[in-house]
N, CA, C and O of each residue as an XYZ file, in Angstrom:
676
protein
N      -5.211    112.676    163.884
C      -4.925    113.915    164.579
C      -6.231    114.529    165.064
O      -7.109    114.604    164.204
N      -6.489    114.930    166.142
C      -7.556    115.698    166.813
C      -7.097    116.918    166.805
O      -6.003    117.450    166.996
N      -8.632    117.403    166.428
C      -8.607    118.810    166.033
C      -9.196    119.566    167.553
O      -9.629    118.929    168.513
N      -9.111    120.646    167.491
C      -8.306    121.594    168.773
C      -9.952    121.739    169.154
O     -10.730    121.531    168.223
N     -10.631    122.157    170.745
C     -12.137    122.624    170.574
C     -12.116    124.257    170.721
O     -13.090    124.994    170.877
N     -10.538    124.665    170.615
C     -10.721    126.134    170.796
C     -10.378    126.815    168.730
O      -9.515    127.682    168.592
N     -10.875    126.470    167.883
C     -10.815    127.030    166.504
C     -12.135    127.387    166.572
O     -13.061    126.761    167.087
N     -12.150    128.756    165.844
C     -13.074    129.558    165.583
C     -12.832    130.126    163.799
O     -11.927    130.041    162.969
N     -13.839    130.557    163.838
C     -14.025    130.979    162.060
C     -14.377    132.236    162.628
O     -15.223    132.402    163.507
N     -13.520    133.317    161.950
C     -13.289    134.400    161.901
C     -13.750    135.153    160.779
O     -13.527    136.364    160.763
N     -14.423    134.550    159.745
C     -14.779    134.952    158.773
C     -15.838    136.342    158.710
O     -15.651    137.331    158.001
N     -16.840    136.148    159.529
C     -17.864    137.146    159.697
C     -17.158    138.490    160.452
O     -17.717    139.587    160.435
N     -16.220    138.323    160.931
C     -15.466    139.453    161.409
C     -14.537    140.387    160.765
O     -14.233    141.559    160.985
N     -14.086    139.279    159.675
C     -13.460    140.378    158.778
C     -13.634    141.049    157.812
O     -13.049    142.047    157.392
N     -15.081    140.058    157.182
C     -15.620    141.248    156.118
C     -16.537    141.797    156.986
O     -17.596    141.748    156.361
N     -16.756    142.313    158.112
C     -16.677    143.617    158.808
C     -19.237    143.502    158.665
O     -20.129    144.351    158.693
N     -19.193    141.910    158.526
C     -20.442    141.862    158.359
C     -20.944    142.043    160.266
O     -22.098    142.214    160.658
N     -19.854    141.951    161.044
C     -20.497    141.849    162.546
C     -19.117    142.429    163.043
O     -18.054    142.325    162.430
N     -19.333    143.135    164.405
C     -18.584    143.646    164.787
C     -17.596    143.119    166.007
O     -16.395    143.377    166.074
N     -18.342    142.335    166.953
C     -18.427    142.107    167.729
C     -18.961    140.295    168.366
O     -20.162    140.051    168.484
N     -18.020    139.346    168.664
C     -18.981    138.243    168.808
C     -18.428    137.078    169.661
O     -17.406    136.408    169.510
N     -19.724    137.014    170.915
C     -19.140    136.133    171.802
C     -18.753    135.004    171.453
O     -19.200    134.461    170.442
N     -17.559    134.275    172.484
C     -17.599    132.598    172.428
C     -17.052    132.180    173.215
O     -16.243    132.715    173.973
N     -17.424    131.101    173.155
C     -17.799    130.156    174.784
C     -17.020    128.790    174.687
O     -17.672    127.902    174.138
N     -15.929    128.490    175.053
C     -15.613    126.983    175.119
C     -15.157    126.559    176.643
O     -14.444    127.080    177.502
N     -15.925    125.357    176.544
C     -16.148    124.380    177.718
C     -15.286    122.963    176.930
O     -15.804    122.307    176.025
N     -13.519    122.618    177.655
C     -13.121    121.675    177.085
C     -12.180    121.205    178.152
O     -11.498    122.035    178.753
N     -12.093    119.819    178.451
C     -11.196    119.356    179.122
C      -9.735    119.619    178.593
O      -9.428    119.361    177.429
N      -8.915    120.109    179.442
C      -7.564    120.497    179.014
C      -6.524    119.447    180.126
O      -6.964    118.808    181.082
N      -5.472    119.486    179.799
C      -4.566    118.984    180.888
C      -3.066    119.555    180.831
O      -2.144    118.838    180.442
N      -2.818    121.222    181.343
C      -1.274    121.841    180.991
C      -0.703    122.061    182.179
O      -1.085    122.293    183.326
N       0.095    121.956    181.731
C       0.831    122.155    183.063
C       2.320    122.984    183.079
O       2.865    122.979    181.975
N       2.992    123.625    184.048
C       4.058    124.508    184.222
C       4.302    124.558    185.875
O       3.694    125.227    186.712
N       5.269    123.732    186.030
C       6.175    123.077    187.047
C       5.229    122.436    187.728
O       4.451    121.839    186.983
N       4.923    122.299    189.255
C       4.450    121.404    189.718
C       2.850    121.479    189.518
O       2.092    120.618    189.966
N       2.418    122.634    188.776
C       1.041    122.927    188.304
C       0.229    122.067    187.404
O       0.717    121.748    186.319
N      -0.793    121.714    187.691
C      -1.265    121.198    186.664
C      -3.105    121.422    186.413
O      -3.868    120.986    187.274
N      -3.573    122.033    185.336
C      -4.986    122.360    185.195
C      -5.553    120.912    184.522
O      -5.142    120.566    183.415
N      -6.629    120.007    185.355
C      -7.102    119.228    185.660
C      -8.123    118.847    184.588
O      -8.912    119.780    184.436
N      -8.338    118.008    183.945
C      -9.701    117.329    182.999
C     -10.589    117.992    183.305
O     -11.027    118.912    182.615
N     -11.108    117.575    184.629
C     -12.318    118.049    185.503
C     -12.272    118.301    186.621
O     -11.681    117.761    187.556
N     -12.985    119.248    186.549
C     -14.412    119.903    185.885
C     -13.355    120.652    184.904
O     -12.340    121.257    185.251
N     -13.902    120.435    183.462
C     -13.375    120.868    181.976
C     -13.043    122.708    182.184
O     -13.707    123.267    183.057
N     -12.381    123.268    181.653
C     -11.773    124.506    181.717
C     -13.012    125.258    180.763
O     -13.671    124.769    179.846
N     -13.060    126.891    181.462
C     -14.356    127.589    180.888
C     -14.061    128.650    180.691
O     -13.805    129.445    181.595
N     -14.007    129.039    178.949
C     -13.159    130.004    178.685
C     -14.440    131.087    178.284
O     -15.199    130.446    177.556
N     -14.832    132.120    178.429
C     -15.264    133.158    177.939
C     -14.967    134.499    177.019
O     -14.494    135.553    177.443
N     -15.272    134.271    175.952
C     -14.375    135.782    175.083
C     -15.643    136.132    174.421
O     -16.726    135.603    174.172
N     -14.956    137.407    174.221
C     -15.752    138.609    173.221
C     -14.415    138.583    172.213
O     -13.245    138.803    172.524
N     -15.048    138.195    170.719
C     -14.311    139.165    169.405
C     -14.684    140.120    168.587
O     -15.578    140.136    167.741
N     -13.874    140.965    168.932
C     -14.137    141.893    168.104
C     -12.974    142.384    167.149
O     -11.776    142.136    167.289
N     -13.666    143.250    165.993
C     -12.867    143.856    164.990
C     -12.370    144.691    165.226
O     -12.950    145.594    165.829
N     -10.869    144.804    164.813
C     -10.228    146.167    165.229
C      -9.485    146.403    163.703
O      -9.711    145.681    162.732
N      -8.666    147.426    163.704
C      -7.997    147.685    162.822
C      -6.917    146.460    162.488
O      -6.392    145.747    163.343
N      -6.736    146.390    161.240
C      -5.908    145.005    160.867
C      -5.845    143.553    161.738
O      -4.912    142.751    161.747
N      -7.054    143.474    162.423
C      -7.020    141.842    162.573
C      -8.602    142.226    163.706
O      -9.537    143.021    163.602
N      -8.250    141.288    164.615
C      -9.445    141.508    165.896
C      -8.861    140.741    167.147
O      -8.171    139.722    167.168
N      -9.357    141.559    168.233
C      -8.967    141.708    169.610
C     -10.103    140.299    170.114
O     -11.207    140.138    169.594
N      -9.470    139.301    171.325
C     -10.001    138.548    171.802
C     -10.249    139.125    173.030
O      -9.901    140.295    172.870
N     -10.710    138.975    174.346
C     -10.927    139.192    175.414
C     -12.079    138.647    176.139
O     -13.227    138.678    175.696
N     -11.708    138.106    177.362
C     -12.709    137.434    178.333
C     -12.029    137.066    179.855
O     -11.230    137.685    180.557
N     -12.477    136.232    179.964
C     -11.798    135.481    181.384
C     -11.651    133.658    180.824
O     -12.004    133.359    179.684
N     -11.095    132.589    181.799
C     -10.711    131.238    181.445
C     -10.626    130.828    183.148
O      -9.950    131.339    184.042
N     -11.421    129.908    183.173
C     -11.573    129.751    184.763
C     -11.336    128.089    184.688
O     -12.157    127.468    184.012
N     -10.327    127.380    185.302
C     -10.186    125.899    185.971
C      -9.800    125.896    187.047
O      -9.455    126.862    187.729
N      -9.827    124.338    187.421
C      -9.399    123.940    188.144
C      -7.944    123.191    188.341
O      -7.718    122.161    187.706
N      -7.123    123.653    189.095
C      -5.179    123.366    188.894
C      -5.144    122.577    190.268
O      -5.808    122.691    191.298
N      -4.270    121.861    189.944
C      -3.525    120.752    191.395
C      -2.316    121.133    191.009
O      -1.742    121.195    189.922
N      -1.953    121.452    192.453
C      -0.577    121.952    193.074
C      -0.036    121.256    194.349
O      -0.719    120.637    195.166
N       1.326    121.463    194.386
C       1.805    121.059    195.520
C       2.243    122.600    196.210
O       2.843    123.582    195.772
N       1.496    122.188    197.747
C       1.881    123.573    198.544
C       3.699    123.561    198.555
O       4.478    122.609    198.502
N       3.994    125.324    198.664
C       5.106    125.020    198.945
C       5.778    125.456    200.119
O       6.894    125.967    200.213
N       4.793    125.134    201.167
C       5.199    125.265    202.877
C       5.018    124.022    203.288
O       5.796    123.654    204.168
N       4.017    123.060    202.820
C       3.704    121.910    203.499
C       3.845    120.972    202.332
O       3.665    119.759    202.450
N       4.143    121.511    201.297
C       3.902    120.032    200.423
C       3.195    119.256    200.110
O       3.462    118.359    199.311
N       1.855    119.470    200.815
C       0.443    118.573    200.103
C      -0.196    119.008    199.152
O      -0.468    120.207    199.101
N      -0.672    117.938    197.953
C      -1.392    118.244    196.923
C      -2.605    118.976    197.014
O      -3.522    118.295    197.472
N      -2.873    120.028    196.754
C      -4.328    120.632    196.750
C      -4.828    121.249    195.355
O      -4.098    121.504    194.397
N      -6.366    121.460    195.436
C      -6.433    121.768    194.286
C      -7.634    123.454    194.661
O      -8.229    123.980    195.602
N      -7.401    123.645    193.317
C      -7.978    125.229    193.718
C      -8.451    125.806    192.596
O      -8.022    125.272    191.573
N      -9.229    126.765    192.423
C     -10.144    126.944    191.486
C      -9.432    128.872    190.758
O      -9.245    129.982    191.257
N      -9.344    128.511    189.982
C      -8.399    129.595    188.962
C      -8.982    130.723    187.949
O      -9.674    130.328    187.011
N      -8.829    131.568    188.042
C      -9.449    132.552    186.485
C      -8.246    133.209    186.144
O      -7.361    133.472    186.958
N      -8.208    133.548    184.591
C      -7.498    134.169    183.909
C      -7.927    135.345    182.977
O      -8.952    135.141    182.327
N      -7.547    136.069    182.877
C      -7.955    137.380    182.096
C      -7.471    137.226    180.765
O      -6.276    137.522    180.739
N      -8.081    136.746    179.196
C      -7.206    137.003    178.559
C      -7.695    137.911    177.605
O      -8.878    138.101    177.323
N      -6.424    138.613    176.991
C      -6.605    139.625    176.202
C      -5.600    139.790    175.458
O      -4.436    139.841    175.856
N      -6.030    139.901    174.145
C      -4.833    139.466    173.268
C      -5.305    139.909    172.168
O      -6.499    140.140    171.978
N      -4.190    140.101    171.158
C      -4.807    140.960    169.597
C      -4.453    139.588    168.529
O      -3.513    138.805    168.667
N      -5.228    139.576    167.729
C      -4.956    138.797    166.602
C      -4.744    139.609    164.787
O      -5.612    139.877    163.957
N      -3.133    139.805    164.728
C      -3.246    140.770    163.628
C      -2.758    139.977    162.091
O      -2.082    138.952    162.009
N      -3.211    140.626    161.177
C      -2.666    139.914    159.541
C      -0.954    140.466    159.771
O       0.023    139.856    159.337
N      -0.919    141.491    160.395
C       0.714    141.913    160.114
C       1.211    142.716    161.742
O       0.709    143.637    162.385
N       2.223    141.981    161.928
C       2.738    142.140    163.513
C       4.234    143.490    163.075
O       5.113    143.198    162.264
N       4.206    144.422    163.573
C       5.284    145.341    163.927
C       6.099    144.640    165.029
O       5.788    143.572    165.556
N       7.439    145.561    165.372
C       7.721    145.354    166.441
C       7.277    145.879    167.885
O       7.895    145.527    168.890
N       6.201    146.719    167.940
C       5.536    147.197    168.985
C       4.924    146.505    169.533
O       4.693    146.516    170.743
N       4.387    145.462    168.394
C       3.153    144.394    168.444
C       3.474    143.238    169.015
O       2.593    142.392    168.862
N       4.826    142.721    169.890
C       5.635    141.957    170.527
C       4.390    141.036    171.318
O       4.918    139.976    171.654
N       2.990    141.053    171.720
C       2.285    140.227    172.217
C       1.014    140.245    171.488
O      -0.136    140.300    171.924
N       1.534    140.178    170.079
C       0.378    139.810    169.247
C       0.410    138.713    168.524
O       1.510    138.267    168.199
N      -0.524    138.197    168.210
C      -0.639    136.522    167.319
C      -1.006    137.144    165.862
O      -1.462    138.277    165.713
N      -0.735    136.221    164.803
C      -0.594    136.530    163.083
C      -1.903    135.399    163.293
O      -2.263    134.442    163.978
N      -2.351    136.372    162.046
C      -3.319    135.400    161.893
C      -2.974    135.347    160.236
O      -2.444    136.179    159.501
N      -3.582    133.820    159.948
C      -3.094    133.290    158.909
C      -4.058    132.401    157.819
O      -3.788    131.777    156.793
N      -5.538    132.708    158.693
C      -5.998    131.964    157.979
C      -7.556    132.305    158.490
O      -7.510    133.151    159.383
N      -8.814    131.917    158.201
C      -9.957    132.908    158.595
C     -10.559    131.582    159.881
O     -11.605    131.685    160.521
N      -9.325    130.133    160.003
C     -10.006    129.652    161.159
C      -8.524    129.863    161.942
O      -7.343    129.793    161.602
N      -9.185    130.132    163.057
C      -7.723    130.422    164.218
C      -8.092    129.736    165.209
O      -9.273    129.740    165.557
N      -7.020    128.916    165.943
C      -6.803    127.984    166.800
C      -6.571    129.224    168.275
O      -5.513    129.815    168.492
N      -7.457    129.324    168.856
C      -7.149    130.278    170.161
C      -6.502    129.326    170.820
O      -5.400    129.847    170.992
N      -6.452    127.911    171.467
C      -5.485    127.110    172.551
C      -4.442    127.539    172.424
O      -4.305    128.001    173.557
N      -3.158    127.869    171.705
C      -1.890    128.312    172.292
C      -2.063    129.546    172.980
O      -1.342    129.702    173.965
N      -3.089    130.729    172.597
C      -3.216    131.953    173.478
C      -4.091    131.777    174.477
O      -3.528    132.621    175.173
N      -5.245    131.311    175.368
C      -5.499    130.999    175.714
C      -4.433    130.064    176.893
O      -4.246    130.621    177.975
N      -3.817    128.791    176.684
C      -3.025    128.269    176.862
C      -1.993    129.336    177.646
O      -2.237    129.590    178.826
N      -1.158    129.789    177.169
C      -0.420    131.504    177.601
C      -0.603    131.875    178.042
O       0.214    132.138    178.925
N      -1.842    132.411    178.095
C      -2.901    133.622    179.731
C      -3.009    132.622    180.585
O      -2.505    132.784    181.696
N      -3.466    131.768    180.378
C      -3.979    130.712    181.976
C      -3.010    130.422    182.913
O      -2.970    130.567    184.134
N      -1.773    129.718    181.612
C      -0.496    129.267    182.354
C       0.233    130.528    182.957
O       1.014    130.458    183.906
N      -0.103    131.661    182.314
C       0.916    132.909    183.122
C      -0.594    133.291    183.822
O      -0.951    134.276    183.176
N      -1.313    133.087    184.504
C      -1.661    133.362    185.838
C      -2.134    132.637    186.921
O      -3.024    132.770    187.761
N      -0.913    131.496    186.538
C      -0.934    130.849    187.834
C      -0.259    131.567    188.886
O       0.325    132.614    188.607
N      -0.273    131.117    190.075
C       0.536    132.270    191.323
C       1.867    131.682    191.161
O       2.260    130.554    190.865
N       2.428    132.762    191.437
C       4.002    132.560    191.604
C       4.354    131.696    192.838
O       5.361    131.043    192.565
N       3.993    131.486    193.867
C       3.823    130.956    195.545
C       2.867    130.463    195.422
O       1.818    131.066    195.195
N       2.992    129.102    195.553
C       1.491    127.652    195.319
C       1.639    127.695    196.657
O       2.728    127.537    197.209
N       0.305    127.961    197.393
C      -0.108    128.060    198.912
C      -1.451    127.226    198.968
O      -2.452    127.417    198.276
N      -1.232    126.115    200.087
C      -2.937    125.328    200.309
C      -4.060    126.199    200.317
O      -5.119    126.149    199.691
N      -3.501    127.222    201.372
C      -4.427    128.179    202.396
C      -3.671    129.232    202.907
O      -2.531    129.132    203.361
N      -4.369    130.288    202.817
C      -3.344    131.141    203.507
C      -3.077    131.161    205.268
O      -2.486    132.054    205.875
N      -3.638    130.024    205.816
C      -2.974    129.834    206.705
C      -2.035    128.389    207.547
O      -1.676    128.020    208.665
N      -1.982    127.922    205.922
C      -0.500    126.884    206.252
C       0.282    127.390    206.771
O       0.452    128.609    206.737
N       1.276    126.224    207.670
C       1.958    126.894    208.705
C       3.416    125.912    208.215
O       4.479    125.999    208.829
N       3.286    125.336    207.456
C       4.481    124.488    206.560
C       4.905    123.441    207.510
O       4.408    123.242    208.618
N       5.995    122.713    206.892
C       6.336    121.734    207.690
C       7.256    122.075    209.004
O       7.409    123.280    209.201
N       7.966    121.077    210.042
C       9.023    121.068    210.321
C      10.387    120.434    209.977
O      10.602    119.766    208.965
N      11.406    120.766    211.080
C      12.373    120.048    210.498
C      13.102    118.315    210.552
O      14.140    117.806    210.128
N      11.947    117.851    211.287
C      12.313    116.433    211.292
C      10.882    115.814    210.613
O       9.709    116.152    210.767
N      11.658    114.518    209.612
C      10.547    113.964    208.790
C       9.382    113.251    209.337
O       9.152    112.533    210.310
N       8.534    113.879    208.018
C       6.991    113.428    208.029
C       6.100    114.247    209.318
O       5.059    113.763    209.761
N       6.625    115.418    209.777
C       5.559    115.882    210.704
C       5.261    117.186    209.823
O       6.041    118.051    209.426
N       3.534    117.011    209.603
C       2.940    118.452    209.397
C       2.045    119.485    209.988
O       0.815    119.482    210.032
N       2.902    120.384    210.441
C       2.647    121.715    211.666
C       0.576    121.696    211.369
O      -0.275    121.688    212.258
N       0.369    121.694    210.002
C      -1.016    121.741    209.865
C      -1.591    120.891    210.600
O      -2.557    121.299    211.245
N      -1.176    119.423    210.737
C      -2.226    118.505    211.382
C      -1.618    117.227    212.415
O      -2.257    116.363    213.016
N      -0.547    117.404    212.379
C       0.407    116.684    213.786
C       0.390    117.905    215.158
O       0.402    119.136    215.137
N       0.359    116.920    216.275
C       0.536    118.085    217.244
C       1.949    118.246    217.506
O       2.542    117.204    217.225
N       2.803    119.258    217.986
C       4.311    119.781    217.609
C       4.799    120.354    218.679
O       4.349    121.494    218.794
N       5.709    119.984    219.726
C       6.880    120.584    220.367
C       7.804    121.117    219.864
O       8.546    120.433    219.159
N       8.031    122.300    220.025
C       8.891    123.213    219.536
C      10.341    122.846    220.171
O      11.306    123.401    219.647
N      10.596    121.888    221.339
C      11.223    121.609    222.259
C      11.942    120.832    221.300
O      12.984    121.188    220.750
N      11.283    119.657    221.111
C      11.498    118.244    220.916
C      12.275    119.117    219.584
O      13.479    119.264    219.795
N      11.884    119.596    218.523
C      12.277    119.686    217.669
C      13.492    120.382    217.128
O      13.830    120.505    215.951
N      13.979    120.739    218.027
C      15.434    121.485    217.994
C      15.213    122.919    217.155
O      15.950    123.216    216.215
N      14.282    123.642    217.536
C      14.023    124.883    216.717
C      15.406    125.438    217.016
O      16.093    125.165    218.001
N      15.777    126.448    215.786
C      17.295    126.702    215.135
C      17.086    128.365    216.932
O      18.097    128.807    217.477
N      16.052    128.695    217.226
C      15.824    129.891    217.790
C      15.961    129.592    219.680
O      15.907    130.409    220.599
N      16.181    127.852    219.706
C      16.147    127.539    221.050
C      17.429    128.682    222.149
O      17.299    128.986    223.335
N      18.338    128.992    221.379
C      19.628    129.640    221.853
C      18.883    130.940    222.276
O      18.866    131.162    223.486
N      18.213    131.906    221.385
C      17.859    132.610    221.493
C      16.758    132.514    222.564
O      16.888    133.544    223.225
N      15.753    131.803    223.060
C      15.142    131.910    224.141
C      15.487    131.643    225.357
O      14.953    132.146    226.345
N      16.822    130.463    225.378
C      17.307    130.074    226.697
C      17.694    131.915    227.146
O      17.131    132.603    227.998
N      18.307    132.119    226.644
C      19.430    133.652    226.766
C      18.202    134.356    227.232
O      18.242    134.519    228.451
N      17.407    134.703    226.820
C      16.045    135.556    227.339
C      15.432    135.286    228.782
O      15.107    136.127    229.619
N      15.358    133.932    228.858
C      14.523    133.230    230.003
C      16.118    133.274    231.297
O      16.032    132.950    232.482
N      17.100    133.643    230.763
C      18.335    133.462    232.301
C      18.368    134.942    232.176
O      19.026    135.242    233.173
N      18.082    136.014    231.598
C      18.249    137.238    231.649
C      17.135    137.664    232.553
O      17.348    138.576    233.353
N      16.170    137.184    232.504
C      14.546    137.482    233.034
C      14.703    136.907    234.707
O      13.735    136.944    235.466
């Protein structure tokens, strides 16, 4: 079994010998959530500050990779460069208020499932190449991005609507 590169020892934080303490992991990951996927490489780069809070300690930083997606106007694989904000509490005892907090259970804690959580929830909702894909059309294998395109030829659904314009004119 391989052990995780996001566990940290929490120890110096809770007997309250330090208050405050960065950490840095640089680790190839590979997760994914639907056609998303955050890539080996270049390895995922997570940045946090821990600190002590009342009954456990607060993580916070940013988590920056790289994800391959399929656009979903044109459908080509692209890949694109990502950050995540995470911020998250780690407590000995969770209320029900505390609904997005992690238990901690032990003085080494595995951050990858939270971590994991923030990244995957800020991927975009709308996987776009570029914001100025122009998506496909409606007859196969032509893409508006890089085929040249008659609007004619292609039976646009709006042809009715321009004949009617052009005999009115």
């Amino acid at each position: 079994m391989t052990s995780s590169p996001f566990v940290v020892d929490i120890t110096d934080l809770l007997r309250g010998s330090t208050g405050t303490r960065p950490e840095q992991f640089v680790a190839p990951v590979e997760w994914q959530l639907g056609e998303t996927t955050i890539v080996a490489e270049p390895p995922l780069d997570v940045a946090l500050t821990l600190a002590r809070i009342s009954g456990g300690i607060v993580a916070f930083g940013t988590a920056t990779a790289t994800a391959r997606s399929t656009c979903d106007r044109c459908l080509g694989e692209y890949e694109t460069k990502l950050s995540a904000v995470v911020q998250v509490s780690l407590l000995f005892e969770v209320d029900e208020d505390d609904e997005d907090a992690y238990i901690i259970d032990s003085p080494r804690v595995d951050l990858e499932p939270i971590i994991r959580d923030e990244v995957l929830l800020g991927f975009p909702v709308r996987s776009l190449c570029g914001d100025d894909c122009v998506g496909l059309v409606d007859h196969p294998e032509s893409d508006l991005n890089t085929d040249a395109h008659d609007t004619e030829a292609t039976g646009s659904p709006f042809s009715v609507l321009r004949d009617l314009l052009e005999t009115r004119e």
